[in-house]
N, C-alpha and C positions, 0 to 999 in steps of 0.2 A: 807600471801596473801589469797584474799579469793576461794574459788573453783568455784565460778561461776561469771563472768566479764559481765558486760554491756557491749554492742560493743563500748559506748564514752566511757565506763572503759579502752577497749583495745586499745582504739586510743591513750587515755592519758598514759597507759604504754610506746607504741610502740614510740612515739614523745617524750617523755620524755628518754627513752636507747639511742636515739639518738642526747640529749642534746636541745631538742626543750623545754622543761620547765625550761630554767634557762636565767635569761636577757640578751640583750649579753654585751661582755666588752665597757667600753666607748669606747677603744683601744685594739687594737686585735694586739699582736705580738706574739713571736714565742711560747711562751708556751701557748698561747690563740691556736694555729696553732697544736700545739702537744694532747692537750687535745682533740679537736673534733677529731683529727686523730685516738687517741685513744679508742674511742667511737667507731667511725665506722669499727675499723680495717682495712680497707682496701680501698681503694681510683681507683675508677673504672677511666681507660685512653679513651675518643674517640677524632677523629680531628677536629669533626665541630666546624666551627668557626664564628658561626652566629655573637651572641653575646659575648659571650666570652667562652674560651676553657673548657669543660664538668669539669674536676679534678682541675679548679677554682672554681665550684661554690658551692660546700656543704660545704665549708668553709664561703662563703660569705652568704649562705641560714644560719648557723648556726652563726659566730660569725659579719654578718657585714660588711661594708668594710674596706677593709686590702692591707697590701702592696705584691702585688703577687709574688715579687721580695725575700718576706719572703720565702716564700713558696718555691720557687724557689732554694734558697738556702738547705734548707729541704730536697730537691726531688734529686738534680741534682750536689751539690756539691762532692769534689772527696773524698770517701770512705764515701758518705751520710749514714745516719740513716734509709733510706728505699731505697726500690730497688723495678725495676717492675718484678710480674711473672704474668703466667696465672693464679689468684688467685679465683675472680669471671669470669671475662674473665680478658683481661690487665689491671692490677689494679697496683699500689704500697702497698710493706706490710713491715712491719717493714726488715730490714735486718736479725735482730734475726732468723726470718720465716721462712727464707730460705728453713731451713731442716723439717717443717711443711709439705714441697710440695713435697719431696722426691721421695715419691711413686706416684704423678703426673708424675712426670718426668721419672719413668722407664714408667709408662704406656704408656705415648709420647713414647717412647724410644722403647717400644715392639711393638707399634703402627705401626710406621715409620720408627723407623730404624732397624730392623730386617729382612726385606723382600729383599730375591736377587734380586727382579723386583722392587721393590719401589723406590721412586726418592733418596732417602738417599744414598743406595747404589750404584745405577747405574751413582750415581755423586761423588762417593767418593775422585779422583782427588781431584775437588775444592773443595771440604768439606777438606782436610787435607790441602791441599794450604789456605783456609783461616782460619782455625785454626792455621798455622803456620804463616800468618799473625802477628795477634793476640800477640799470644806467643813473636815472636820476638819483636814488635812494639809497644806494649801494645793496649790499647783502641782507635779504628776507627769505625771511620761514614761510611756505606757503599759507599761513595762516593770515599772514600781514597783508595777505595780495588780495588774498579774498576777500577781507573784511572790507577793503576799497573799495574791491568790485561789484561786491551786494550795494555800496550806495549808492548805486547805479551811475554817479556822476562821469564816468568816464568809458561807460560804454554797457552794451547789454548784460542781465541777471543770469553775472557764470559764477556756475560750482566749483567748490573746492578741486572735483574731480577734474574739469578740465584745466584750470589752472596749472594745478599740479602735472598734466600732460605734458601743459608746455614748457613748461620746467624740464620735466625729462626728456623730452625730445631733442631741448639748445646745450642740456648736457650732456648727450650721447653726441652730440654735432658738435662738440667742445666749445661751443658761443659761452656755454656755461660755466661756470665750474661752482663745488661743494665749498663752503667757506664756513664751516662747522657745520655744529649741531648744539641743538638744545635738548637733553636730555636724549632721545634717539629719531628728534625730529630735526632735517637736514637745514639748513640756510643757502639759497643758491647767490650765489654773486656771479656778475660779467669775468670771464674766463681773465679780461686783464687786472681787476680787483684782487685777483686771489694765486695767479702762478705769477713768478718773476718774469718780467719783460724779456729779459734775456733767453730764457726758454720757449716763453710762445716766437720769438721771433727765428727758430729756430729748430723746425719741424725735420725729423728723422725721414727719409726717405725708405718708400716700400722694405724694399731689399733688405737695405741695412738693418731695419727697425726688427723684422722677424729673423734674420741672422744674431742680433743681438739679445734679441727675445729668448733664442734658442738656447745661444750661450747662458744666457742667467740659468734655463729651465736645468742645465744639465751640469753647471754648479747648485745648484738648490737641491738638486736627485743624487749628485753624486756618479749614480751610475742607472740607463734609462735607455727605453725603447723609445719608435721616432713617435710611437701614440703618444706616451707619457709626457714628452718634450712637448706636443701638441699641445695637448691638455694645459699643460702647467699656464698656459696664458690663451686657453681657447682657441688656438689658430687651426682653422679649418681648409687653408687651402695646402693641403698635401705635400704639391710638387712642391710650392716654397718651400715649407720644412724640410724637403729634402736634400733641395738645394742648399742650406742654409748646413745641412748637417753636413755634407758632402764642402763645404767649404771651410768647417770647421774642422774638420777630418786632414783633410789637407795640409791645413797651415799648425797642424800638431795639437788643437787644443781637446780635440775629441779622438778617442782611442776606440775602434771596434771590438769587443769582447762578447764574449760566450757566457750563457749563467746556464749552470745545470740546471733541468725545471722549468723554464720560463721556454713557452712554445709560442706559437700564432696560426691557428688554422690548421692543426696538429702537427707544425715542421719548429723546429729550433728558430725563438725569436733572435731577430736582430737587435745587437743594444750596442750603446756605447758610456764610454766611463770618462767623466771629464778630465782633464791635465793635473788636475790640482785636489782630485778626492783623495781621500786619505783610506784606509784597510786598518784600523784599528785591530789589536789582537781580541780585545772584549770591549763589547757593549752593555755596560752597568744600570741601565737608565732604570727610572720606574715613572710615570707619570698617563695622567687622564686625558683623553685624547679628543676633540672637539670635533664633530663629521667634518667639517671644514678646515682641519688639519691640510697640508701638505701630506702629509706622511699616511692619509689615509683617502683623501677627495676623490679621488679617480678611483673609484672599485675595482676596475681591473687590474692596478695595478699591485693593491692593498691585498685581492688574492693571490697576486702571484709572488710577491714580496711574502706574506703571513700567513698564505693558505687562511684567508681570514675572509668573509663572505661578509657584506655588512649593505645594511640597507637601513632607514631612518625611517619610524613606523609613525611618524608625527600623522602622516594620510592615511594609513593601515585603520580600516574600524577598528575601534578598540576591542571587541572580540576576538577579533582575527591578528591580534600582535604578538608576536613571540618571544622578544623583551623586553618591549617595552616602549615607552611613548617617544621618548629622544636618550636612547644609550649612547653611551660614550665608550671607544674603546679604550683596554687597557692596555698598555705596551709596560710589561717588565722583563728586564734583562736586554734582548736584542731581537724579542719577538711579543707581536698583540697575545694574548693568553686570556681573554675574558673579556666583558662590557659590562658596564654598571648603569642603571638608569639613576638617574641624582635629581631631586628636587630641592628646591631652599625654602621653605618655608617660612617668610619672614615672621608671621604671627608669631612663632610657638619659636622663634631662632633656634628652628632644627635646620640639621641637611639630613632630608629621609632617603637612602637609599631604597630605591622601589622596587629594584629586582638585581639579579648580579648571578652572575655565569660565566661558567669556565671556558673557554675552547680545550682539545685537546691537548694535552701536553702540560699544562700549566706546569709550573715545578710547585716541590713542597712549599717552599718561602712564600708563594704568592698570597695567598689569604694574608698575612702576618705586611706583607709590606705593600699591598692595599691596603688594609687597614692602616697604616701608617700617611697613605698617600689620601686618604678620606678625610683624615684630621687636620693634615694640612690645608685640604680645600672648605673644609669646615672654618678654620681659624684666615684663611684667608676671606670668604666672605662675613665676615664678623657670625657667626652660629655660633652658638654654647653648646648646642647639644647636637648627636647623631642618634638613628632611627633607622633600625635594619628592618626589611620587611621576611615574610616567609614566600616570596615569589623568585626563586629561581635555583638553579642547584650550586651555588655558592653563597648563599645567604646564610646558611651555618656555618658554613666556616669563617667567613666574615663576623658572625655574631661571639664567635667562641675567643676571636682575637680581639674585641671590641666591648669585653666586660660590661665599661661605663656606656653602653649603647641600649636603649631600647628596643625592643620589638615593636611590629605594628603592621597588619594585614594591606597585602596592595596587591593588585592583581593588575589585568589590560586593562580594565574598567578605571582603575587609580584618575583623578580627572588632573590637567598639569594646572599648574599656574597661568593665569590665562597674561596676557598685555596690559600695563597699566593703559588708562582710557587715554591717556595725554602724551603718550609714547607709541604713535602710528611707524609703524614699519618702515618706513623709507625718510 
């Protein structure tokens, strides 16, 4: 590789570690589903449900549309191939992984539960009542705990709320672990119920665990400062990551390189390019990008990769949003060129695009193979129809490529799709 990258050098590395340089399959089934999983390591969880659910769509940005149901089974069948931890934040990662996150979990552990004032302990009651739950019953939806609880038979009148605390708590402490889900409400089971014996018995030590962490980040990136490599798995303490890169450095799998453009505190950033990226000569890709992307999560890194500035205005008043409630970037060719807000509206089986906007540079083609990329996510959530609005300064030219599309007024004010009532966030 060579020691000094062009920033469209480091874009075509960093799209391509993440499978953007390769066609996608005519048909995407489960090892089409296994391979991008593989690539990104790790599959970030959130609830919104504009358009479709966040840990649907890096799959759909990379191979297409797919049967989610594949996926589904993937994620949530009983003794699955992955499982969620606090990985980036709530992510899925291989089951194997488990003991990768170890030393996350004592830190949880030293965190939270070691204080005689802290919530852990001054609820330990219900923390041993619903780990004996558990134990005896195997894997429950917090719903199933509560409804015990309220019949007071087995101890004082607790809320769903704190139930659910103690849930999170013995699953950040790995006592826990996620043993699906129903709809997008979680099932907790005893951590030995749900990962292989052979892996709890077998916890990854400090060192190794963020040495190898590092490694995956900087196969996943491609090519990556030591922030980025941070980020990609939340690791906050510095000197390790340094050490880790510094060790990887060494033993040949990481290579020190230069990217034109990419600075730190106004001096030439430090980055390195992993052993095994690849410089593709072009980056063809076109697809809709979920905030929770790899390819865009980390905002610094997404500006300094796309000169792409991106912030999710789901908090933003809606007066004060600029486009929109949850935009999704657009990556065509081998750079982000625009963001589109997308609603599904299942009533009327539209996807209303609600606002849509260029960045600088877009080329000619992009209107024409957005609208190409709309239809696809159209027909992948079963929609019949599309609905361009007049809120943004790509929504004419979206409309002009998109004949069989309607019009229809949206502004900040546009109100989203809210939560179904039976599909709590965690």
């Amino acid at each position: 590789m060579k020691s000094t990258l062009s920033a469209a050098e480091a874009r075509r590395i960093a799209l391509a570690a993440q499978g953007f340089a390769r066609p996608r399959p005519a048909a995407a089934g489960t090892r089409q589903l296994n391979m991008a999983l593989s690539r990104m390591a790790t599959l970030q969880i959130d609830s919104v449900n504009v358009f479709a659910r966040s840990h649907y769509m890096p799959l759909f940005s990379r191979v297409g549309p797919y049967d989610t149901a594949a996926l589904d089974r993937l994620l949530f069948a009983q003794r699955p191939p992955y499982v969620e931890y606090w990985a980036h934040v709530a992510a899925f990662i291989p089951a194997a992984d488990w003991g990768l996150f170890r030393f996350r979990m004592d830190d949880l552990r030293a965190k939270y539960g070691t204080q005689p004032d802290g919530w852990f302990h001054s609820h330990r009651e219900i923390v041993d009542w619903v780990r004996a739950e558990l134990t005896e019953r195997g894997p429950l939806r917090p719903a199933q705990i509560e409804h015990d609880a309220k019949k007071g038979a087995r101890g004082p009148w607790w809320d769903w709320d704190v139930v659910k605390n103690a849930l999170e708590y013995l699953w950040m402490f790995g006592d826990v672990a996620i043993a699906g889900r129903r709809g997008f409400e979680r099932r907790y089971g005893m951590a030995e119920d749900v990962i292989p014996a052979e892996v709890l018995a077998a916890p990854v030590p400090r060192a190794d665990a963020v040495r190898e962490l590092v490694r995956r980040a900087a196969a996943a990136y491609g090519v990556a400062t030591a922030s980025d490599l941070a980020d990609y798995w939340r690791l906050k303490d510095r000197r390790a990551v340094m050490t880790a890169i510094a060790e990887l450095t060494d033993s040949g799998e990481l290579q020190p390189v230069s990217v034109q453009g990419w600075t730190s505190a106004g001096r030439p950033a430090k980055a390195w390019v992993h052993r095994d990226a690849a410089l593709p000569r072009r980056v063809d890709a076109t697809a809709l990008l979920t905030p929770f992307d790899p390819v865009v999560w980390f905002r610094d890194r997404a500006e300094r990769l796309f000169d792409f500035e991106y912030r999710i205005e789901i908090y933003t008043p809606a007066p004060q949003r600029r486009y929109g409630y949850y935009s999704l970037p657009v990556l065509i060719g081998d750079d982000v060129v625009g963001r589109v807000d997308l609603k599904a509206d299942r009533a009327s089986s539209t996807l209303l695009v609600q606002s849509a906007w260029w960045e600088n540079g877009h080329p000619a083609d992009a209107a024409a193979r957005l609208a190409d990329e709309l239809r696809a996510a159209a027909r992948w959530q079963s929609l019949e129809a599309i609905s361009v609005s007049r809120w943004g300064d790509a929504v004419d030219d979206l409309a002009d490529v998109l004949p069989e599309a309607r019009r229809h007024d949206a502004g900040p004010l546009a109100e989203p799709v809210a939560l179904a009532a039976d599909e709590p966030a965690g």
